[in-house]
ROZA-234834 format. One line per 5 residues: number of its first residue (from 1); their letters; for each residue x, y, z of C-alpha. Coordinates in Angstrom, 1 decimal. Last residue first. Layout:
NUM	a	X,Y,Z | ...
end
This chain:
581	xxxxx	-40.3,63.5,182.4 | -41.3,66.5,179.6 | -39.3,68.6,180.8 | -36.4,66.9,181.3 | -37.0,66.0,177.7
576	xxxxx	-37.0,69.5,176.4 | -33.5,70.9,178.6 | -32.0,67.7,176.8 | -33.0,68.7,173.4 | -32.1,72.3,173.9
571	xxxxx	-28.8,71.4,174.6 | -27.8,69.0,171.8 | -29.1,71.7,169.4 | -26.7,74.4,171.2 | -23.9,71.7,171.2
566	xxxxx	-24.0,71.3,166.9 | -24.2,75.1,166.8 | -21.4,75.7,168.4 | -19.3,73.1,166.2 | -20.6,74.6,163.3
561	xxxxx	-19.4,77.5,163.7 | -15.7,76.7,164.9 | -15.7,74.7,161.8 | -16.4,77.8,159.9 | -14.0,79.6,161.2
556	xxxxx	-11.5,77.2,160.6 | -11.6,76.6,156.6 | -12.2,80.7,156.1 | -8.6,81.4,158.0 | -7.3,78.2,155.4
551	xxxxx	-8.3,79.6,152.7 | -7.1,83.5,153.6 | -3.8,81.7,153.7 | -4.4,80.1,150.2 | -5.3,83.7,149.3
546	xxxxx	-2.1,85.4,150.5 | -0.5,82.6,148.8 | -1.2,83.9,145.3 | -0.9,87.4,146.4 | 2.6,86.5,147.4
541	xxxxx	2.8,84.5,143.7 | 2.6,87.9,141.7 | -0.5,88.0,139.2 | -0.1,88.0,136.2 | -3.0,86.1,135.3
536	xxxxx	-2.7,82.5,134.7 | -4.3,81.9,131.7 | -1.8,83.3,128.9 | 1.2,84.0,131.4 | 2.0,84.2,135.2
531	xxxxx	4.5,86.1,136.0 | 7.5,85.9,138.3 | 10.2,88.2,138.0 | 9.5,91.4,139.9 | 7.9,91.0,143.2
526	xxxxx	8.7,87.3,143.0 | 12.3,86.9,142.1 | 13.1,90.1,143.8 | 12.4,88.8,146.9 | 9.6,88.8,149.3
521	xxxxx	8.6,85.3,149.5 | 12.6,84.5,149.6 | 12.7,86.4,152.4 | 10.1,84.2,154.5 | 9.2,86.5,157.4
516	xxxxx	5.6,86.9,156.1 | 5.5,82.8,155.3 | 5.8,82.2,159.2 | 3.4,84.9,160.1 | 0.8,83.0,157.6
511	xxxxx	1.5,79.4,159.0 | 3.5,77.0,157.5 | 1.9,73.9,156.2 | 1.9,74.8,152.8 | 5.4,75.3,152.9
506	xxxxx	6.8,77.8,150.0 | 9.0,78.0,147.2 | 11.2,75.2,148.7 | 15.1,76.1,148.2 | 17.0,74.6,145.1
501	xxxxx	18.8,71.2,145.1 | 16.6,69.1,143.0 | 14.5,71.8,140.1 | 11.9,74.9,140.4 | 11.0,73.6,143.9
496	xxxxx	7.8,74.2,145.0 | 7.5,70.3,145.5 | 3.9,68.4,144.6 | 1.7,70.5,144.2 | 4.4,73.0,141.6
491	xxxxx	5.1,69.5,139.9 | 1.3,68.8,139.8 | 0.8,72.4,138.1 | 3.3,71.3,135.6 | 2.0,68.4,134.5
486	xxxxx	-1.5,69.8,134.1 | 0.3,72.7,131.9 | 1.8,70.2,129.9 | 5.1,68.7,129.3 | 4.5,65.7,127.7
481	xxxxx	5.1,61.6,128.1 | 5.0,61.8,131.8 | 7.4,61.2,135.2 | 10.7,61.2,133.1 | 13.6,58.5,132.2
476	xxxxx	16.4,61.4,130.8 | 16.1,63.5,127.4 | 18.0,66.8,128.1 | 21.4,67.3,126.6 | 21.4,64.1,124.4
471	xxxxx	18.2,65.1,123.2 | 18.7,68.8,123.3 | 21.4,68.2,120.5 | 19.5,65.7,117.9 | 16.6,67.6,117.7
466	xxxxx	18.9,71.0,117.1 | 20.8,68.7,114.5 | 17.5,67.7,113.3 | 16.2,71.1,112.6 | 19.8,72.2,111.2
461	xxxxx	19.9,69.9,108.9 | 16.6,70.0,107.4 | 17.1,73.6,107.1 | 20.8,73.3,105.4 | 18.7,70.7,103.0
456	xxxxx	15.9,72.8,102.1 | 17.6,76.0,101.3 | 20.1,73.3,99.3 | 17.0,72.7,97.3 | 15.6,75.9,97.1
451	xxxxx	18.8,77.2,95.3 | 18.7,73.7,92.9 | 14.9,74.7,91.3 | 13.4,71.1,90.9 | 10.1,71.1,88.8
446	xxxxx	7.3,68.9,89.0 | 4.8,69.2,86.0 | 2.8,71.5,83.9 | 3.0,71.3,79.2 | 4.7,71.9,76.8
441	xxxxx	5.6,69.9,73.8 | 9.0,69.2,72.5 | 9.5,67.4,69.5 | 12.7,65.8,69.0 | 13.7,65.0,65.3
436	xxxxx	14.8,62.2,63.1 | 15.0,62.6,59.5 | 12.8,61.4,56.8 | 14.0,62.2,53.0 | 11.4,63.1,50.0
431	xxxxx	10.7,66.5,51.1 | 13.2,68.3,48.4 | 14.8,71.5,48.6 | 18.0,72.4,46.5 | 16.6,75.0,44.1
426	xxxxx	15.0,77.0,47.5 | 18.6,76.9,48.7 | 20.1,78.8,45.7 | 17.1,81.3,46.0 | 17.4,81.9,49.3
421	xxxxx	21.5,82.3,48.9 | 20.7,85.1,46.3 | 18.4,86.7,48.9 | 21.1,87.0,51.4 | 23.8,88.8,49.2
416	xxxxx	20.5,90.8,48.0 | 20.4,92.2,52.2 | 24.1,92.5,52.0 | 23.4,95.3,48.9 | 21.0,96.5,51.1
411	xxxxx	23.1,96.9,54.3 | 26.0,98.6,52.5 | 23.6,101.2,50.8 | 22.1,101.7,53.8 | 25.5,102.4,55.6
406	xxxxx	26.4,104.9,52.6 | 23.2,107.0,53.5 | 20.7,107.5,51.9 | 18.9,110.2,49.7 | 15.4,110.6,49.9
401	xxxxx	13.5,109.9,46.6 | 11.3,113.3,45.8 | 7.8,112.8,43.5 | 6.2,115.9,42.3 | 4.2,114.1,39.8
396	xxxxx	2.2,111.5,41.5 | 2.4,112.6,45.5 | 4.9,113.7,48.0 | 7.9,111.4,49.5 | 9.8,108.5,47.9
391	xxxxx	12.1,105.9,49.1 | 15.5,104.5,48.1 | 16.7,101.6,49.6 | 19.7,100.4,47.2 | 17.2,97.1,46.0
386	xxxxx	14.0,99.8,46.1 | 15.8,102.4,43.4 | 16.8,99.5,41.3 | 13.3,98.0,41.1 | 11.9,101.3,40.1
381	xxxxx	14.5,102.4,37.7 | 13.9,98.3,36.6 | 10.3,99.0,36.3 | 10.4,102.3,34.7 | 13.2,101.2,31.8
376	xxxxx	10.5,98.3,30.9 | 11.5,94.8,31.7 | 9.5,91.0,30.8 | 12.8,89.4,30.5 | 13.9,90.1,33.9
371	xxxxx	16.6,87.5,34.5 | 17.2,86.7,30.6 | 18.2,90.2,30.4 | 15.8,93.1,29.0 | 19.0,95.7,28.6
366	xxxxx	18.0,98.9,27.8 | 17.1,100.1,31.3 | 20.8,99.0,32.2 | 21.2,99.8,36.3 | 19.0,96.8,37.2
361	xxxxx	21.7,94.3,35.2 | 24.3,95.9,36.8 | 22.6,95.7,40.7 | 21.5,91.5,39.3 | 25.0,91.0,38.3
356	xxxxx	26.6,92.4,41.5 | 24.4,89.7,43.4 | 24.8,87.0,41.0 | 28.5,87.6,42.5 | 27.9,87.8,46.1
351	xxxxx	25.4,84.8,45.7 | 28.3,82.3,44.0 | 26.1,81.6,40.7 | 24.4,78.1,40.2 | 25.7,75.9,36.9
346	xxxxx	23.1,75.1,34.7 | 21.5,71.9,34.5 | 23.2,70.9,37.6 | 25.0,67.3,37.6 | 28.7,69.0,37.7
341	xxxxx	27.6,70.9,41.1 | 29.9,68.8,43.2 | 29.2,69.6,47.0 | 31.7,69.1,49.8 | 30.9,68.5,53.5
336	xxxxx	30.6,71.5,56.5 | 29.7,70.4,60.4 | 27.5,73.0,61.9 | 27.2,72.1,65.6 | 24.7,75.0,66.2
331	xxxxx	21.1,76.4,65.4 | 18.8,78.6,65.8 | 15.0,79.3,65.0 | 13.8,79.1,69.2 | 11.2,76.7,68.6
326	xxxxx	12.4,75.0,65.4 | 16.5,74.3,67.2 | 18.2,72.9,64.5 | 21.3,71.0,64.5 | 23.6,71.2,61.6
321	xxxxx	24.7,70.1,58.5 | 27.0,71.2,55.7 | 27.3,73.4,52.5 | 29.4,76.5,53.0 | 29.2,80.1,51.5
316	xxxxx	31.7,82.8,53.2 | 30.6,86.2,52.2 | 32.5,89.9,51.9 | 31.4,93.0,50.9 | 33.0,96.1,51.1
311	xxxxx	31.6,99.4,50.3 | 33.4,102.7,48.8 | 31.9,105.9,49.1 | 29.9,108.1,47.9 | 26.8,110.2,48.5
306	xxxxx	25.2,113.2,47.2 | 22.7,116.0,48.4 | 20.3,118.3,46.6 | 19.0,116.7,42.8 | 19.4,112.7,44.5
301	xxxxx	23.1,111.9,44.0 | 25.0,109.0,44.1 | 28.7,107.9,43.6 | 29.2,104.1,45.0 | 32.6,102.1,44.7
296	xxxxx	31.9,98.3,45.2 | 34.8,96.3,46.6 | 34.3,92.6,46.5 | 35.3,90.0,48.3 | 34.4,86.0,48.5
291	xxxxx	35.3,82.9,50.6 | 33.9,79.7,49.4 | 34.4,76.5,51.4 | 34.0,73.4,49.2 | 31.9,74.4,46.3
286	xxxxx	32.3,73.1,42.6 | 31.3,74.0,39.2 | 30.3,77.6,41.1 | 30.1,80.2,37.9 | 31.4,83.6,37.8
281	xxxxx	33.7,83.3,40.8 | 33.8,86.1,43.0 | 37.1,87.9,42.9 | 35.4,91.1,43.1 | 35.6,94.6,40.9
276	xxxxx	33.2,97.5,41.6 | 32.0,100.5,40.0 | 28.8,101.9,40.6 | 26.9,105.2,39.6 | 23.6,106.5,40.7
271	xxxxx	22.0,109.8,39.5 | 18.4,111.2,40.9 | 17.2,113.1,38.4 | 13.7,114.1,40.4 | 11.7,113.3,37.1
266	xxxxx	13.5,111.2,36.1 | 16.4,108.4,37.4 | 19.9,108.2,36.0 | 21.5,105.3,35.7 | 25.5,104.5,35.4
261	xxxxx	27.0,100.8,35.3 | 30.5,99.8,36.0 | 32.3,96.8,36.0 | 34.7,94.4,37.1 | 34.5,91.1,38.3
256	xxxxx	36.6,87.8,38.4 | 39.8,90.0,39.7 | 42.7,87.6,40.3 | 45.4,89.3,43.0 | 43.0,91.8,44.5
251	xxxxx	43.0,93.9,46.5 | 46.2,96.2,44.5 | 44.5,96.1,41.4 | 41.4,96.6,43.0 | 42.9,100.2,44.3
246	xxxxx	44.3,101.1,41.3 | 41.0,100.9,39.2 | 39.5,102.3,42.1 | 42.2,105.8,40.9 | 40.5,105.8,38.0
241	xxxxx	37.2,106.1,39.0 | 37.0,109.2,41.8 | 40.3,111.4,43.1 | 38.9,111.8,46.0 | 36.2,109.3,46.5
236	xxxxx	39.1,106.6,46.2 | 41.4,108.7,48.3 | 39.2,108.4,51.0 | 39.1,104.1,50.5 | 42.6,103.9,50.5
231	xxxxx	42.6,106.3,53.9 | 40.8,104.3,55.5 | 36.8,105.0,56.2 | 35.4,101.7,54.2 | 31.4,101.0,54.0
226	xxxxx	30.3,97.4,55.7 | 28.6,94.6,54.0 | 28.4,91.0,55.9 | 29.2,87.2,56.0 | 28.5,84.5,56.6
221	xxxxx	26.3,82.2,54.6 | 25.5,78.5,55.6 | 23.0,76.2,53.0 | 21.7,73.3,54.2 | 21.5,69.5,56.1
216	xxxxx	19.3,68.6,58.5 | 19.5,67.7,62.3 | 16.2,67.6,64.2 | 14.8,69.6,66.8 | 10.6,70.0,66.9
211	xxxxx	8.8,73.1,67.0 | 8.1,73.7,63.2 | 11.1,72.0,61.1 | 10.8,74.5,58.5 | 13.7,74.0,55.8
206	xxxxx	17.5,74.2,55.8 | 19.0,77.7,55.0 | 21.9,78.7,58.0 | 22.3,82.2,58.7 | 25.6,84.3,60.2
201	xxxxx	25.6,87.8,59.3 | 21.7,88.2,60.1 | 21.9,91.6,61.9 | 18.0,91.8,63.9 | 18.2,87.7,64.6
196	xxxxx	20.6,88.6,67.4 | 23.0,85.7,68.5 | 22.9,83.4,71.1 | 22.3,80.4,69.5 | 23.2,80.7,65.8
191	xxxxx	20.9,81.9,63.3 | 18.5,79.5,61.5 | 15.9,80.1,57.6 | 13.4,77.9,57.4 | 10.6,79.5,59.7
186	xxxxx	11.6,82.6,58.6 | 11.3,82.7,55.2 | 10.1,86.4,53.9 | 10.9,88.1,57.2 | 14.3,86.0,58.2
181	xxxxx	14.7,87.0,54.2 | 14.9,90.4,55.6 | 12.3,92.8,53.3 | 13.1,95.1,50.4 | 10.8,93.6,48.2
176	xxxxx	12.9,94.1,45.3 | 15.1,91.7,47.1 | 12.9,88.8,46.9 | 12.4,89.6,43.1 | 16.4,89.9,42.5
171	xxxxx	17.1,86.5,44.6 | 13.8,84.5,43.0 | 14.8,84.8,40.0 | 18.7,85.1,39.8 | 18.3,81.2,41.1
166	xxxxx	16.0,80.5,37.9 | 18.3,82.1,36.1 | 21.1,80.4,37.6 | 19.6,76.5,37.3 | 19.7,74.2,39.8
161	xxxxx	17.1,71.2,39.7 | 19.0,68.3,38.8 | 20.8,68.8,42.3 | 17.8,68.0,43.8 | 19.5,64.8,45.6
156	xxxxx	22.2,66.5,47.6 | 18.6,68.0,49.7 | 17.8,71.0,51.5 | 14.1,71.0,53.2 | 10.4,70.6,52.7
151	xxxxx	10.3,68.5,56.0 | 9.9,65.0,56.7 | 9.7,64.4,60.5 | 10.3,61.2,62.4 | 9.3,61.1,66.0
146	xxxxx	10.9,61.3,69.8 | 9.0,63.5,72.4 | 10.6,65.9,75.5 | 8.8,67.4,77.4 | 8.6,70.9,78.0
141	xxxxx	8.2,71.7,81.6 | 5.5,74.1,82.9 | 5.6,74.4,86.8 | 4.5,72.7,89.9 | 7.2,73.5,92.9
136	xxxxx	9.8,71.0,94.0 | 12.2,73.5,95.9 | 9.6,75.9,96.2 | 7.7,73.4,98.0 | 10.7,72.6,100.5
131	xxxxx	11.4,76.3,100.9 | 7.7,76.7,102.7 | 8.0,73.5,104.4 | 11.2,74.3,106.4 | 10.3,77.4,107.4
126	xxxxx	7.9,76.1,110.2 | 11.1,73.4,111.5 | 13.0,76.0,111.5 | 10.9,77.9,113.9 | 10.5,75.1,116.2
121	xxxxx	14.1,74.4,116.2 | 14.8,78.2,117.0 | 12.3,78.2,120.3 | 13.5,74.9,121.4 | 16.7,75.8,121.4
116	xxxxx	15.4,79.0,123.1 | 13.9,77.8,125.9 | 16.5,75.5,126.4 | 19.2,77.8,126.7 | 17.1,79.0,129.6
111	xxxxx	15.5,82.4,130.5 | 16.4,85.6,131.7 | 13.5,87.6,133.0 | 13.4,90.9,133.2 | 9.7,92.0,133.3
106	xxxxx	9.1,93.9,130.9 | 12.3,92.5,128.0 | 11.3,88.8,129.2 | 7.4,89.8,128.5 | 8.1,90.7,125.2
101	xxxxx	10.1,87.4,124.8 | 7.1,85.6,125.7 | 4.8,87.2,123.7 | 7.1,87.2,120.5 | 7.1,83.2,120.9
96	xxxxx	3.1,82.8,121.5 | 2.8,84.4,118.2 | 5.8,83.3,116.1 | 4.8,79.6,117.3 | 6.7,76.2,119.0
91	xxxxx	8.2,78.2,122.0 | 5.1,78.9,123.5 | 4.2,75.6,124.4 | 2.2,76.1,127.2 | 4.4,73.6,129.4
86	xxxxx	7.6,75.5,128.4 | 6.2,79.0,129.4 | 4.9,77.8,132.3 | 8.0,76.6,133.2 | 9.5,80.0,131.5
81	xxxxx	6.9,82.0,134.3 | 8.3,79.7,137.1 | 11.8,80.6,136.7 | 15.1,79.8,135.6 | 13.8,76.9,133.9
76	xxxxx	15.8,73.5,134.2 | 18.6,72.6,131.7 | 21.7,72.5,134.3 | 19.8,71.7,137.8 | 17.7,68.6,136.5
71	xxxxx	14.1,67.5,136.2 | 12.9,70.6,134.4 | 15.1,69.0,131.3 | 13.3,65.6,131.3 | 9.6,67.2,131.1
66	xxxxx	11.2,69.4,128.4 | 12.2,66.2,126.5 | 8.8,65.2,126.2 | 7.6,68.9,124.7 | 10.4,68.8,122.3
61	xxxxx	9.4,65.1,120.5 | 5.7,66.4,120.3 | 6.8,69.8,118.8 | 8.8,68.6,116.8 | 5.9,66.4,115.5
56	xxxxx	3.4,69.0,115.2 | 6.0,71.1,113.1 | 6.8,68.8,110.9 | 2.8,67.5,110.3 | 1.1,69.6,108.8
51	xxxxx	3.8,71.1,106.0 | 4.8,67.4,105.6 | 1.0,66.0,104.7 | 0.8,68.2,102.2 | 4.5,67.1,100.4
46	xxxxx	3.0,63.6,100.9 | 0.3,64.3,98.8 | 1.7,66.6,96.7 | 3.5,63.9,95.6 | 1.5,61.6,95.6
41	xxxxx	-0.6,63.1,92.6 | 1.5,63.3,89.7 | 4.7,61.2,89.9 | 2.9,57.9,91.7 | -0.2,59.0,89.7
36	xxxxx	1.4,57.9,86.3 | 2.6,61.2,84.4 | 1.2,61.8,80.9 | 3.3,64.2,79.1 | 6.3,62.1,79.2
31	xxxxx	10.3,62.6,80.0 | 10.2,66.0,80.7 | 8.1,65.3,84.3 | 10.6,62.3,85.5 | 13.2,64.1,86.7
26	xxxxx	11.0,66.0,89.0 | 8.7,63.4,90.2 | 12.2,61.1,90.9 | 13.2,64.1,92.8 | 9.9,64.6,94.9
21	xxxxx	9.9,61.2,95.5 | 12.8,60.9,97.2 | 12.5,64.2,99.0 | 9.2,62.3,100.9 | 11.0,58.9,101.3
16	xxxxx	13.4,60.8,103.2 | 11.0,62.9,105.1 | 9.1,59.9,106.1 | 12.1,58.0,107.4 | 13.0,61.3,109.4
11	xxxxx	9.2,61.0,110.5 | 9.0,57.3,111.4 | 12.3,57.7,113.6 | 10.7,61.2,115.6 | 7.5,58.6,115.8
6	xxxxx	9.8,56.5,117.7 | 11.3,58.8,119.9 | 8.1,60.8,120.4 | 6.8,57.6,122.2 | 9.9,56.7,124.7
1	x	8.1,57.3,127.7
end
């Protein structure tokens, strides 16, 4: 009966073809949104037809190769509850599985390493489905979509364009504001993967690319703004402006900028006065890679508490390219080139130094510069007072600006660093150039997750290892295809042994005193071990063959009966036709 081998063969060739698929289905799913029905809908096809069928056909393959095992000594059951055990299949589900072994614990019973290989293959063979779809589950997947885009973006060519008053423009009015430029220009503006979009010290100006990933060039700024606590910098507050005059000289090697400006703010006479001295250059006729310092010495006072301190600011200015990431607004693989500004109308400012000219030029109510040339001494108190993040309390005419602290003061004077740059890069855009990009649109479609994967392999493995191992152990030339309960009741009619070589169960030609002295009858085996499971009540097997005995008592008294009967009849019909002669 070689049946369950060969569909056994048809199934591990199934299973292969079925894992195939699944990873073509899953390598294929980011490569298009529309998948052809051989990646959409056969799989789940097949991947059905697996969870119904693996454990139906382990089952098949196990059930034949019980028939073989209860055919010899060393794999047969050890009693006639695990035969009907094995023939009732209650090894290939968790139900019928934990009834048996309940029963094993009651009653004692120790069965066959058969019993439970076949018990542990069947139950592999259950999980193995269940990881199998997690391993290729349905899930979104962004795919993957080539196209050209042309955004509103830095450009060499708009070099025409740059002008520093224009640039001062936008920076001073977009720091006025007092928002982040990621908040005023986010979609343009990139941070490197991985870092935290809350402290922009590292951003990258391009132009909005929207969801795609393309490759553009721009503007990089690093940088940042923090206050001093050295000893240099203590001394500085101590002994006030003249001794900063010493302290630059000593920073600095070539001083571009140096300065002071002093405002003072009615009604709530909040003073403010600066000092600082940079080696920022005034003008940028050409930019490679542009480091700048500057030290900015802060005394301010709000009518009750004062602050000062010395700030420094550094930034790093580099024009390059790099790839863009629209969805997730970073970026990496910056690689930096040269710019000549010589073409430029006007030649742009370096932003930490058009930054320290737009704080001065703030700080001078008189002066109406040609950056603010529409200025009244209350709008540039006011513009001042929201650039160094000042804000007022109480209503019209008993106004109080709370005082901060010198970390604000560092992180707004970074914040017009970063607004100088925006209005540099916003000189330089152009949408006349095409660039590649990779548009990724989401969308549902087969996913591989690895962890499931191997899952699914070690299972796979171990069910056809275990298939594998009580075939060579057990699978011999057999009297049926299957064991089954029919087959096993046959067995039990046709020799009460439980395998060749052990000692007849019972004679049904022995008599009933004959089977009462039988001490095997009487055992152990059968008061105690032998049960009968499911449909076969438990009943012991004495009681069983008390009836058959009964049988047989019933069987010959009634043919006693009717033999009397038959001669009575025969009788009176002679006795009638003497008479009648």
């Amino acid at each position: 009966h070689p049946l369950s081998l060969i569909v056994l063969g048809i199934w591990t060739s199934y299973i292969v073809a079925t894992i195939f698929l699944l990873e073509q289905a899953a390598a294929a799913a980011p490569r298009s949104v529309d998948q052809p029905w051989i990646f959409n809908v056969l799989p789940s096809l097949m991947l059905t037809f697996f969870t119904q069928g693996h454990i139906s056909v382990t089952a098949l393959h196990l059930s034949r190769v019980a028939v073989s095992a209860i055919q010899q000594e060393s794999t047969a059951p050890h009693s006639w509850a695990e035969l009907f055990w094995l023939a009732d299949h209650e090894w290939s589900g968790p139900i019928g599985l934990a009834s048996a072994v309940i029963t094993m614990i009651k009653w004692r019973i120790r069965a066959s390493l058969t019993f439970f290989i076949f018990a542990f293959t069947c139950m592999v063979a259950l999980a193995t489905p269940v990881i199998l779809s997690h391993a290729y589950g349905v899930g979104p997947v962004d795919v993957t979509v080539n196209t050209t885009i042309t955004p509103n973006t830095f450009s060499l060519n708009e070099t025409t364009n740059i002008d520093r008053i224009m640039q001062m423009g936008i920076g001073i009015s977009s720091w006025t504001t007092g928002l982040s430029v990621l908040d005023i220009y986010d979609a343009s503006i990139f941070t490197p993967e991985g870092s935290s979009r809350e402290v922009p010290n590292d951003l990258f100006f391009a132009g909005n690319i929207l969801d795609s990933n393309a490759t553009l060039p721009g503007l990089r700024l690093q940088g940042s703004c923090e206050p001093l606590s050295d000893e240099a910098s203590i001394a500085v507050v101590q002994n006030t402006t003249l001794f900063f005059s010493e302290f630059c000289d000593n920073s600095f090697s070539t001083i571009s900028y140096s300065n002071h400006g002093n405002v003072s703010v009615q009604p709530d006479n909040v003073t403010i006065t600066v000092n600082y001295c940079s080696d920022a250059a005034d003008v940028i006729n050409y930019i490679g890679d542009r480091d700048s310092t500057a030290y900015i010495f802060l005394q301010t006072n709000n009518g009750t508490v004062s602050t000062s301190g010395v700030i420094k600011c550094q930034s790093f200015l580099s024009f390059g390219s790099a790839s863009l990431w629209g969805t997730q607004g970073t970026y990496n693989s910056f690689r930096d080139f040269p710019y000549n500004n010589s073409q430029a109308q006007t030649e742009a400012i370096n932003p930490l130094g058009s930054t320290l000219v737009g704080l001065i030029d703030a700080m001078d109510p008189s002066l109406c510069s040609p950056f603010s040339p529409n200025c009244s001494k209350d709008e540039k108190q006011s513009m001042l007072l929201k650039q160094l993040g000042y804000h007022s309390t109480g209503i019209a005419g008993d106004l109080h600006y709370v005082q901060p602290g010198l970390d604000i003061f560092a992180s707004r004077i970074w914040l017009g660093v970063t607004h100088m740059t925006a209005g540099l890069g916003l000189l330089f855009r152009s949408s006349d150039t095409a660039y590649p990009a990779v548009v990724r649109h989401a969308t549902s479609g087969r996913t591989r997750s690895s962890q499931f994967v191997v899952g699914s392999c070690v299972l796979l493995a171990l069910w056809m290892y275990g298939l594998i191992y009580v075939s060579i152990r057990s699978y011999r030339l057999s009297i049926d295809s299957s064991l089954g309960s029919y087959v096993a009741a046959r067995l039990h009619a046709e020799d009460t042994r439980l395998y060749p070589g052990d000692e007849p169960l019972w004679d049904g030609r022995a008599h009933s005193d004959e089977l009462s002295g039988d001490e095997r009858l009487n055992g152990p085996f059968l008061s105690e071990s032998w049960i009968a499971v499911n449909s076969y009540n438990a009943v012991p097997l004495t009681h069983t063959l008390d009836s058959r005995q009964q049988g047989q008592r019933n069987v010959g008294s009634n043919t006693l009966t009717s033999e009397f009967s038959l001669t009575y009849l025969l009788t009176l019909h002679a006795v009638a036709w003497w008479f009648s002669v």
